[in-house]
C-alpha positions in Angstrom: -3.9 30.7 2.5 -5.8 31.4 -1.0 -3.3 30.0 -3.1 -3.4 26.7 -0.6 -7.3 26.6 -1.0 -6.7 26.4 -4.7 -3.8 23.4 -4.6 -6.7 21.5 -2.7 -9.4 21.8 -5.3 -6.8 21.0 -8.1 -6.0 17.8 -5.7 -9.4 17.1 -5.9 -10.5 18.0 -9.3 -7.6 16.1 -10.4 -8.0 12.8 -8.3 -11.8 12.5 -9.6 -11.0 13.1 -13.4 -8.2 10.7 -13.5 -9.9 8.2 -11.6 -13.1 8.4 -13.5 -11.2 8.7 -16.5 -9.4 5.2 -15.9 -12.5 3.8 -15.1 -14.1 4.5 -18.6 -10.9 3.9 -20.5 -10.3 0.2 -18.5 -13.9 -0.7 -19.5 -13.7 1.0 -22.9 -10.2 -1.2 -23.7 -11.6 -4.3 -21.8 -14.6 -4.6 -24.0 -12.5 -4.0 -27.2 -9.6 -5.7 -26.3 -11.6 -9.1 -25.5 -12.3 -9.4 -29.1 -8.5 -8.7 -30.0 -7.7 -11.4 -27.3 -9.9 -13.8 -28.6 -8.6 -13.2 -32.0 -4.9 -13.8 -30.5 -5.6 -17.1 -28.5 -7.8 -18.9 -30.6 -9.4 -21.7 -29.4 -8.1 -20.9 -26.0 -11.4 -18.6 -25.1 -10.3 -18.9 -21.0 -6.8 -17.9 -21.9 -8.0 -14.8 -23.5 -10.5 -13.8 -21.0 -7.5 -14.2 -18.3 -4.9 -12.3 -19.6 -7.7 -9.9 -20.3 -9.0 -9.3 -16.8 -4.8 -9.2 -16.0 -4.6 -6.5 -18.2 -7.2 -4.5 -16.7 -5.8 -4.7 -13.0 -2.1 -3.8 -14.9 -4.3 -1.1 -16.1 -5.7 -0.2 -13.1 -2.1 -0.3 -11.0 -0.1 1.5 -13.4 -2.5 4.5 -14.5 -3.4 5.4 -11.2 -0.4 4.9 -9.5 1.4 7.3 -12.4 -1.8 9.8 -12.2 -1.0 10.3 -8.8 2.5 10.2 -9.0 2.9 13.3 -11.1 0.6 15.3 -9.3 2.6 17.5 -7.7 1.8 21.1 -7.0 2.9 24.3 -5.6 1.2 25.8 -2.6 1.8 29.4 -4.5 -0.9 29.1 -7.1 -3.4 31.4 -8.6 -6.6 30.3 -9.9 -5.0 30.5 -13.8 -1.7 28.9 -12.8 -4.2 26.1 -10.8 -6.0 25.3 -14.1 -2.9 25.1 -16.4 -1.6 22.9 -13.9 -4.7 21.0 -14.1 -5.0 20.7 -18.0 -0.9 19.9 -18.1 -1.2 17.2 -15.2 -4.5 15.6 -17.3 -2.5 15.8 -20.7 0.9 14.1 -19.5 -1.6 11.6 -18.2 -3.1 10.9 -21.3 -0.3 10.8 -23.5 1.9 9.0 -21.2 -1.5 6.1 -21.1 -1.8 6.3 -25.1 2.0 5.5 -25.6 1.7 2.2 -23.5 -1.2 1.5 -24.5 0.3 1.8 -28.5 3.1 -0.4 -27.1 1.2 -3.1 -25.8 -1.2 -3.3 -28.7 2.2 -3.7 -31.1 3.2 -6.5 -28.5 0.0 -8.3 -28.8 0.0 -8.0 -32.7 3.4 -9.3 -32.9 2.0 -12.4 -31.0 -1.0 -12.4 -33.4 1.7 -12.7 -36.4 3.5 -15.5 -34.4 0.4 -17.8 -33.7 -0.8 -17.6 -37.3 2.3 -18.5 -38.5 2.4 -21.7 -36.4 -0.6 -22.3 -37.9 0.6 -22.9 -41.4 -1.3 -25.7 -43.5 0.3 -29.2 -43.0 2.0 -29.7 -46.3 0.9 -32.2 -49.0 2.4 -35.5 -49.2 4.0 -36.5 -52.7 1.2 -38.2 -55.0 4.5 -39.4 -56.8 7.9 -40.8 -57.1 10.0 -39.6 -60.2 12.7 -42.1 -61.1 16.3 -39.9 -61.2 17.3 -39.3 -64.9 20.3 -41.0 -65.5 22.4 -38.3 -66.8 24.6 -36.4 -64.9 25.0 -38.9 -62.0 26.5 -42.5 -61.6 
């Protein structure tokens, strides 16, 4: 029954690092990300602030659905083999969250690259008109 009683506070300790973690890091991206957002859908401020709020709940969803997806324990550990567990559980977490989160940062840039670029300067009109030489031609 010992090694049961510590599967249950690993369970526990787990569920309220992860979840407080994902709190902090959904405000800590939210509030940096706005200004990324902005940056990417200029002069489209509600846009932004949308897609922002979107990628929160994503954030939300998928870290928390993944945190407790992978916790998945033995009923045979000791208190060390309860703490490893702990600490490899919380890394994969965070690793796992900092590759997406790597991904969707390069996604967003890539649309940042593409929205400047349709942005280009309307080219000049000709101030003007050379008559052709008449060599070479007719």
């Amino acid at each position: 029954m010992e090694g049961n009683t510590y599967v249950i506070g690993v369970y526990a300790a787990y569920a309220a690092i992860a979840v407080g973690l994902t709190a902090w890091l959904a405000r800590t991206l939210s509030r940096n990300g706005a200004i990324f957002l902005a940056d990417v859908f200029k002069d489209r401020a509600g846009l932004a602030e949308a897609v922002n709020r979107l990628l929160v709940v994503g954030f939300y969803m998928l870290n928390l659905g993944y945190a407790f997806y992978i916790l998945r324990a033995d009923s045979g550990l000791d208190a060390f083999g309860s703490i490893q567990f702990l600490v490899n559980r919380l890394a994969l977490l965070l690793v796992t969250l900092a590759l997406i989160h790597f991904v969707n940062v390069l996604v967003f840039w890539k649309i940042r690259g593409r929205t400047e670029q349709r942005q280009l300067p309307v080219p000049v009109a000709p101030q003007a008109i050379v008559a052709p030489s008449g060599r070479g031609g007719k």
